[in-house]
Structures are given as C-alpha cells and as structure tokens.
CHARMM internal coordinates of N, CA and C (Angstrom, degrees):
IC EDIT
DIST 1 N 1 CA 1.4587
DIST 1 CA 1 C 1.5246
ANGL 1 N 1 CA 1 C 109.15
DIST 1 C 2 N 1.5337
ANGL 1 CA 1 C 2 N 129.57
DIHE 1 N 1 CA 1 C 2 N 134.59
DIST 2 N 2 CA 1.3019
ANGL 1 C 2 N 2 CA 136.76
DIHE 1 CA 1 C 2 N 2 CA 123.98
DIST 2 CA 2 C 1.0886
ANGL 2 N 2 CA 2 C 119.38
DIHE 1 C 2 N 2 CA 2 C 7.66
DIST 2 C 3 N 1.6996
ANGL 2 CA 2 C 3 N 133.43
DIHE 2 N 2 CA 2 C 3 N 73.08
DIST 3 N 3 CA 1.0769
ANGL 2 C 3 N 3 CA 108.92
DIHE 2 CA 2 C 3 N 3 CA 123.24
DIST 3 CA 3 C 1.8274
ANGL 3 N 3 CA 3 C 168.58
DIHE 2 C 3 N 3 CA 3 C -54.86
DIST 3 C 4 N 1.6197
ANGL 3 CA 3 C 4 N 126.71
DIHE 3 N 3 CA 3 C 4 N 124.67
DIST 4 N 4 CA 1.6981
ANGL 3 C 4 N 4 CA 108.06
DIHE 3 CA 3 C 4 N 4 CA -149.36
DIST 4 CA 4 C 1.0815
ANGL 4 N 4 CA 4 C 101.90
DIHE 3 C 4 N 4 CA 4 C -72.38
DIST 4 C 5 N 1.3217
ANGL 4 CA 4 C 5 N 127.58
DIHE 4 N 4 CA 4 C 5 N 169.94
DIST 5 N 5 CA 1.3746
ANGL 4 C 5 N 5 CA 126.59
DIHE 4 CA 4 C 5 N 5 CA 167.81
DIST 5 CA 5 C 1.9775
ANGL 5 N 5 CA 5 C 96.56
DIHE 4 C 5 N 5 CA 5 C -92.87
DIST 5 C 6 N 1.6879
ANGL 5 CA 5 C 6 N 97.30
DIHE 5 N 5 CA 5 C 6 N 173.02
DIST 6 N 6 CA 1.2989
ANGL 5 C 6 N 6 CA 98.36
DIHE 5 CA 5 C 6 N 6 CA -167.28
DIST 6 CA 6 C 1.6214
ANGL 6 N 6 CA 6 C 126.09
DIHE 5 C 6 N 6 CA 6 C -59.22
DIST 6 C 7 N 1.2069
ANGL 6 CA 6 C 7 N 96.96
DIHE 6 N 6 CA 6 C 7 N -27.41
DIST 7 N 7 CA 1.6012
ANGL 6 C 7 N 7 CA 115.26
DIHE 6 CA 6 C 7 N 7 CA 168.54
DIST 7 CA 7 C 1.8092
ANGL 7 N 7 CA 7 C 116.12
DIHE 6 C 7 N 7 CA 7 C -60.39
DIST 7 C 8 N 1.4531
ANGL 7 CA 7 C 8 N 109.83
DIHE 7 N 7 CA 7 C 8 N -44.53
DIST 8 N 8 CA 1.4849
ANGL 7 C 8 N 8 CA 130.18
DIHE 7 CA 7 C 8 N 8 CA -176.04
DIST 8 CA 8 C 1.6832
ANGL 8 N 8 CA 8 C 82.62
DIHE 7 C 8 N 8 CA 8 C -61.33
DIST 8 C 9 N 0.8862
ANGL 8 CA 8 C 9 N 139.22
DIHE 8 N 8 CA 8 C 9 N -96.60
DIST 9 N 9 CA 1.8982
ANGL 8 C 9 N 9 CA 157.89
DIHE 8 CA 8 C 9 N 9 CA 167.96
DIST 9 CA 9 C 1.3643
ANGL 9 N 9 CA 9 C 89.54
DIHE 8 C 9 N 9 CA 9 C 4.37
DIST 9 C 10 N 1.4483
ANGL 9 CA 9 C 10 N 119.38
DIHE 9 N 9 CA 9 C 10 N -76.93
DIST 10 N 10 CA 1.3341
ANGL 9 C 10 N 10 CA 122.11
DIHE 9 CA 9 C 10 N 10 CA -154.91
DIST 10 CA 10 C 1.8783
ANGL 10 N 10 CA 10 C 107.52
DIHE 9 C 10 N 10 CA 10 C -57.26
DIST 10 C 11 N 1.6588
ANGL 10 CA 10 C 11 N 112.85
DIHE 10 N 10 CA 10 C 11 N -23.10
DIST 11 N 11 CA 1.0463
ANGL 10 C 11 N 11 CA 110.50
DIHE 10 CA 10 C 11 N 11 CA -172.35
DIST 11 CA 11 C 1.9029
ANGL 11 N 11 CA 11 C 112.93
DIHE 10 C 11 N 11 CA 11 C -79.53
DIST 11 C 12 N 1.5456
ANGL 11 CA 11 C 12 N 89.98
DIHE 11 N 11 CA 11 C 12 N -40.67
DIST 12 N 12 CA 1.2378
ANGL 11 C 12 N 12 CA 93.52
DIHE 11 CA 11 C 12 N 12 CA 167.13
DIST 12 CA 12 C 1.0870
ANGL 12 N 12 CA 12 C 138.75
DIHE 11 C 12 N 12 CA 12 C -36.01
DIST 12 C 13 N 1.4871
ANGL 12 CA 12 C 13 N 109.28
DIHE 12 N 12 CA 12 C 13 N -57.22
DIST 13 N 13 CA 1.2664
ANGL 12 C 13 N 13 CA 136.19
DIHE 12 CA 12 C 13 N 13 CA 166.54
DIST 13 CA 13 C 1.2962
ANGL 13 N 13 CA 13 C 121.93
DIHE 12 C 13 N 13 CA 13 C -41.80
DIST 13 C 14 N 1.2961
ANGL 13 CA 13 C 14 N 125.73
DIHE 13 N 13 CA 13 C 14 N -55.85
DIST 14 N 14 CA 1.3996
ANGL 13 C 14 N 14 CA 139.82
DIHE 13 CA 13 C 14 N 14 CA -164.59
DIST 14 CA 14 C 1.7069
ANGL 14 N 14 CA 14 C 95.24
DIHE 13 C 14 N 14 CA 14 C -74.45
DIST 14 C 15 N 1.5717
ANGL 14 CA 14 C 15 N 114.21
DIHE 14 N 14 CA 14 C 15 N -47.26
DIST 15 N 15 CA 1.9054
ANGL 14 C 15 N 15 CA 111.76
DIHE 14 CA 14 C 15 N 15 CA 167.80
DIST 15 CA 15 C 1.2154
ANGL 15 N 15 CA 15 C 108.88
DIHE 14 C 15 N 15 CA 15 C -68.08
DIST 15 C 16 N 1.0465
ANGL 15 CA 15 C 16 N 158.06
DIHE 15 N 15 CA 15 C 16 N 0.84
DIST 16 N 16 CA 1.2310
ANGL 15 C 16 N 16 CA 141.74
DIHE 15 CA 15 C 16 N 16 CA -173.20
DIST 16 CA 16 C 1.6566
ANGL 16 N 16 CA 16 C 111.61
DIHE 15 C 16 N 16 CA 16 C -111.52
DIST 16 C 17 N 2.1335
ANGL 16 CA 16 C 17 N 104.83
DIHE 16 N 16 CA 16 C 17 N -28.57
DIST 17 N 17 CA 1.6466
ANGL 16 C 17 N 17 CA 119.15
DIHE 16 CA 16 C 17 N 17 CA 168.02
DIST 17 CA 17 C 1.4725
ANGL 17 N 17 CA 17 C 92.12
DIHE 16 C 17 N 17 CA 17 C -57.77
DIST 17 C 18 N 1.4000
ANGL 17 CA 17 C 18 N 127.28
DIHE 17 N 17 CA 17 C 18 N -48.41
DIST 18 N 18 CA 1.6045
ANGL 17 C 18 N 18 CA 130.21
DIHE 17 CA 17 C 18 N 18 CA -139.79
DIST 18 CA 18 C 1.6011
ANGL 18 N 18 CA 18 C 87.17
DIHE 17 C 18 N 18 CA 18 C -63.30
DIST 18 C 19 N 1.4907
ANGL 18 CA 18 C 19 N 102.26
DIHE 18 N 18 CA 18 C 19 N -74.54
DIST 19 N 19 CA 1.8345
ANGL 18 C 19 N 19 CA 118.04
DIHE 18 CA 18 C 19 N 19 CA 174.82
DIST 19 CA 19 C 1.4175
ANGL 19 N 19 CA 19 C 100.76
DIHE 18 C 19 N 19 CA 19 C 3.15
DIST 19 C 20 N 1.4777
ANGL 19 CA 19 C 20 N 99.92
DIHE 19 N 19 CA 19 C 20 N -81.25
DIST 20 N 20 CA 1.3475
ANGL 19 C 20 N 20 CA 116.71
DIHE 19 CA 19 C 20 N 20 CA -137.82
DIST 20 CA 20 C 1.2364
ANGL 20 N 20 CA 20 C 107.18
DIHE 19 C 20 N 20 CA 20 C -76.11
DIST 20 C 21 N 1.5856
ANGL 20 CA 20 C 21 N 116.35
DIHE 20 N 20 CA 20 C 21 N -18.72
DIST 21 N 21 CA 1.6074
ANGL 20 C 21 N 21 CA 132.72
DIHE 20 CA 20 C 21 N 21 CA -177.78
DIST 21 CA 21 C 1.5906
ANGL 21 N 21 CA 21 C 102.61
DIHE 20 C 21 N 21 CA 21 C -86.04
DIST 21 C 22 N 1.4505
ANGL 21 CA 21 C 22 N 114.27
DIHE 21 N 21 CA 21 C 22 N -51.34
DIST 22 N 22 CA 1.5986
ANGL 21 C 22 N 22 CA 114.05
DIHE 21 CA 21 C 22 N 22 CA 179.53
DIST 22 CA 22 C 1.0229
ANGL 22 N 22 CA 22 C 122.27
DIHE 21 C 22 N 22 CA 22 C -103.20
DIST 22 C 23 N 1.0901
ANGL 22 CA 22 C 23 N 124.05
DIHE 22 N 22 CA 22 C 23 N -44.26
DIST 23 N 23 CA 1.8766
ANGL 22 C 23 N 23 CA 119.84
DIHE 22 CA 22 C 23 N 23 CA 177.19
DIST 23 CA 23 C 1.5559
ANGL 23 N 23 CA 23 C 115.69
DIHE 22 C 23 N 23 CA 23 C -59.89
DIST 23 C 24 N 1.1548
ANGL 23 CA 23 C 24 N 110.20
DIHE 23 N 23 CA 23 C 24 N -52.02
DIST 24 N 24 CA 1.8154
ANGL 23 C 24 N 24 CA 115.91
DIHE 23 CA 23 C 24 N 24 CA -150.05
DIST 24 CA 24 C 1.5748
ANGL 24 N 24 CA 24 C 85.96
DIHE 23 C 24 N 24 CA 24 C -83.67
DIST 24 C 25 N 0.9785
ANGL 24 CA 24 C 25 N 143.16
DIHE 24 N 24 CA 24 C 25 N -47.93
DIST 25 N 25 CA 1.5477
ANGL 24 C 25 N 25 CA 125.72
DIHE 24 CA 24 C 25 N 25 CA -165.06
DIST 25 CA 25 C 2.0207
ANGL 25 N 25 CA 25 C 81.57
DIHE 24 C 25 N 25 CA 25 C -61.53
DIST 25 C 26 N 0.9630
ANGL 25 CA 25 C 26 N 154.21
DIHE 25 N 25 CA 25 C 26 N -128.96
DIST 26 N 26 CA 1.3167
ANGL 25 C 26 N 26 CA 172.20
DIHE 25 CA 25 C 26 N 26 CA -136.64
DIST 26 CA 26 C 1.6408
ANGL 26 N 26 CA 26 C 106.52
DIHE 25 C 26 N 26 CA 26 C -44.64
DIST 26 C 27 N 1.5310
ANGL 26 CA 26 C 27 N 126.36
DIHE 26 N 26 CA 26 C 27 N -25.40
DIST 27 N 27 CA 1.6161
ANGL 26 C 27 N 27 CA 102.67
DIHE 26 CA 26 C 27 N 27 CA -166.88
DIST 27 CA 27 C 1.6600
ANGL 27 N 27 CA 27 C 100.32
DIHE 26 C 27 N 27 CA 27 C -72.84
DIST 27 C 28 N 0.8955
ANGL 27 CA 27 C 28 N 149.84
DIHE 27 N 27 CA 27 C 28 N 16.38
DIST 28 N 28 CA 1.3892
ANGL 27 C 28 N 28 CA 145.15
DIHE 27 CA 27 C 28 N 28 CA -163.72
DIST 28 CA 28 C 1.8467
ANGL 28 N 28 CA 28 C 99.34
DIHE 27 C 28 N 28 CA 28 C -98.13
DIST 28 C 29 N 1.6547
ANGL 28 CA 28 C 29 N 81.24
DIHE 28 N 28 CA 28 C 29 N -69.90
DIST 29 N 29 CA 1.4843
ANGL 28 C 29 N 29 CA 83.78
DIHE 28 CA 28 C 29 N 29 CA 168.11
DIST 29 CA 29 C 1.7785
ANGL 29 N 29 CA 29 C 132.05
DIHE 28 C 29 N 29 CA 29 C -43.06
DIST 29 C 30 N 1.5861
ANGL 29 CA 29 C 30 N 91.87
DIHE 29 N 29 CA 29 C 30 N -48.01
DIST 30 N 30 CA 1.5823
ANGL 29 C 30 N 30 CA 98.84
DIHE 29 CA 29 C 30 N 30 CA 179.33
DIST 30 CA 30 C 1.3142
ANGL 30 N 30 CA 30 C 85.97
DIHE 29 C 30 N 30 CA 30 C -76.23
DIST 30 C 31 N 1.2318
ANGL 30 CA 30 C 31 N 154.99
DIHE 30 N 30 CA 30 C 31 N -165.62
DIST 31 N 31 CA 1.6325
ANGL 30 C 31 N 31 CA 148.09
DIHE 30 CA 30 C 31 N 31 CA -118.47
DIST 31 CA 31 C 0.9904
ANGL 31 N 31 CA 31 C 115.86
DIHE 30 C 31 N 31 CA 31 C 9.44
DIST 31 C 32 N 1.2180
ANGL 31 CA 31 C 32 N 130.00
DIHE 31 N 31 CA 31 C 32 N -54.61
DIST 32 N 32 CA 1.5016
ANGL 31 C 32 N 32 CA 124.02
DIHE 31 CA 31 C 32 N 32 CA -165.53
DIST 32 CA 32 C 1.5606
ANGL 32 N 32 CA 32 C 98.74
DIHE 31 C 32 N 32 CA 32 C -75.59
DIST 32 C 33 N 1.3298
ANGL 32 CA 32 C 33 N 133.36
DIHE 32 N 32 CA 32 C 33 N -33.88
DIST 33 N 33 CA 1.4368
ANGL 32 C 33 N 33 CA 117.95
DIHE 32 CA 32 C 33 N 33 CA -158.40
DIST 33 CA 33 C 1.9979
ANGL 33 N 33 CA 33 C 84.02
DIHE 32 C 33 N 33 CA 33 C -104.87
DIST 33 C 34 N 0.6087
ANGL 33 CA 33 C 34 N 125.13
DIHE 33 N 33 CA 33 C 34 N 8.89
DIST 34 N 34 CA 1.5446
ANGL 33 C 34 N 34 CA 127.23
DIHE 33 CA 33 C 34 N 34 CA 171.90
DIST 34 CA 34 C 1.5416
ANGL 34 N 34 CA 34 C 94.38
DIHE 33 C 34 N 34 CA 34 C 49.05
DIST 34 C 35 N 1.4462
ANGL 34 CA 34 C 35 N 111.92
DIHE 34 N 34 CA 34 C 35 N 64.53
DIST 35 N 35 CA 1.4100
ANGL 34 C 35 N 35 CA 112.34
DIHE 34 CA 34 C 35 N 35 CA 158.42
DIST 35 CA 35 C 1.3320
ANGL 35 N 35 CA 35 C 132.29
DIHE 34 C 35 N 35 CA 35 C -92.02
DIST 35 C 36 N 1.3190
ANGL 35 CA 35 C 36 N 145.11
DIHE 35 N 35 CA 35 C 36 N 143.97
DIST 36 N 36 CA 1.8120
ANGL 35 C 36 N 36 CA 132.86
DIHE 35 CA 35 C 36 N 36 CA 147.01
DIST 36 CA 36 C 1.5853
ANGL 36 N 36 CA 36 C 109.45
DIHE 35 C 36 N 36 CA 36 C -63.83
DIST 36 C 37 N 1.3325
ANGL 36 CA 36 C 37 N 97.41
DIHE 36 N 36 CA 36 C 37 N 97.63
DIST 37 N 37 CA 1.6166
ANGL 36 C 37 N 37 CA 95.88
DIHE 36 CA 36 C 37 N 37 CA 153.49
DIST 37 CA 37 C 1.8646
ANGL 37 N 37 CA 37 C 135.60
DIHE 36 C 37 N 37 CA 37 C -47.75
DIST 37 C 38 N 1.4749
ANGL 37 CA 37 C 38 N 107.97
DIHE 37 N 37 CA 37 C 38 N 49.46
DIST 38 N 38 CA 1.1810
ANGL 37 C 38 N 38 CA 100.01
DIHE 37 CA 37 C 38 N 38 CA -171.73
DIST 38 CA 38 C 1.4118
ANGL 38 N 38 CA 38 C 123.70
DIHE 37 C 38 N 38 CA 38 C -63.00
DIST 38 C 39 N 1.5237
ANGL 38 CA 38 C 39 N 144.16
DIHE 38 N 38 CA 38 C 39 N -14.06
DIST 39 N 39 CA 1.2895
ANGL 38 C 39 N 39 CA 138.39
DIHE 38 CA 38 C 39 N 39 CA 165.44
DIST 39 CA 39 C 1.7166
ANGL 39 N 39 CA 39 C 100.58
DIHE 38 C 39 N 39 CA 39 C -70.87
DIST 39 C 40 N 1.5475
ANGL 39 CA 39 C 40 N 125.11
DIHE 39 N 39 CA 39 C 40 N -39.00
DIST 40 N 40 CA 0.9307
ANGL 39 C 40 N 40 CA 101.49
DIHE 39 CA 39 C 40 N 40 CA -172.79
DIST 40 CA 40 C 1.2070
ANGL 40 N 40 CA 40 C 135.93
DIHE 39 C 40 N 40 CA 40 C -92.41
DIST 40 C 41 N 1.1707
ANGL 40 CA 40 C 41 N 114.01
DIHE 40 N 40 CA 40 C 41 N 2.61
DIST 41 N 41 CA 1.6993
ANGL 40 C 41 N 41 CA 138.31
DIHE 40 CA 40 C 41 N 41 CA 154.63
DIST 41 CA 41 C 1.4122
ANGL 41 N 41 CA 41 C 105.80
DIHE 40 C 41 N 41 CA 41 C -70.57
DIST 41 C 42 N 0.9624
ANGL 41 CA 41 C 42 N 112.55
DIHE 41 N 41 CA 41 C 42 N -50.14
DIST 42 N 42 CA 1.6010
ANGL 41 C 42 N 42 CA 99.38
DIHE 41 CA 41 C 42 N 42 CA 167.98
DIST 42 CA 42 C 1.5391
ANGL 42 N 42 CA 42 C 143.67
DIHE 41 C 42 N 42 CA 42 C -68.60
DIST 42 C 43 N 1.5970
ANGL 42 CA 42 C 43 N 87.64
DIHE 42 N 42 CA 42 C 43 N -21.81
DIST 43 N 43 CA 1.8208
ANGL 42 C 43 N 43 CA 94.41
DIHE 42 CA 42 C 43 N 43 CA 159.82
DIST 43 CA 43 C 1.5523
ANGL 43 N 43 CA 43 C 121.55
DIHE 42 C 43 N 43 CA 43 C -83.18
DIST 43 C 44 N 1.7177
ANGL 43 CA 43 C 44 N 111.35
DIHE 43 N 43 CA 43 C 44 N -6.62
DIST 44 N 44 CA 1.1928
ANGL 43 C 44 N 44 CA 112.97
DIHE 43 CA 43 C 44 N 44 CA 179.79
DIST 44 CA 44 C 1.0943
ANGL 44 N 44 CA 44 C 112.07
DIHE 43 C 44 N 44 CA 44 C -82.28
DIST 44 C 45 N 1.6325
ANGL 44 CA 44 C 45 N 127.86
DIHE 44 N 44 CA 44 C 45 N 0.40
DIST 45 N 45 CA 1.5239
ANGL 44 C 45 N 45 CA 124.66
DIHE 44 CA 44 C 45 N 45 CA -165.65
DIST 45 CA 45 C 1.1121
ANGL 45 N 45 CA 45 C 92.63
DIHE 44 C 45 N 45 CA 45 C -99.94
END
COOR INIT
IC SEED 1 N 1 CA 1 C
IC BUILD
C-alpha cells in the first residue's frame, strides 16, 4: 500500500477536521429533508 507523504497526511487531516466540523453535525438533517447542500458544496471547493 501507498504510503502519503507528510504533506498528503496533512491534507487529509485538514478534510477529515472539515467533515467532522461541517458535514456530520447537518447531513442527517439534509437526508431526511432531501436537500442539496449548496453552501456546503461550495465551501468544500
């Protein structure tokens, strides 16, 4: 397997804080109300 280099890690890292900071509090809600998260697709870019 692929190991990342330290830079690859650091990126990871920083998507996975975002996740857990922006997505997971709200995707529940958005499923159930069958929304497009369009602000939050857009902060993911």
């Amino acid at each position: 397997m692929h190991e990342l280099a330290a830079e690859e890690g650091q990126i990871v890292d920083l998507v996975r804080e975002w996740g857990e900071r922006e997505v997971k509090p709200v995707v529940q809600d958005l499923e159930h109300s069958n929304t497009y998260p369009a602000k939050l697709i857009e902060r993911s870019g």
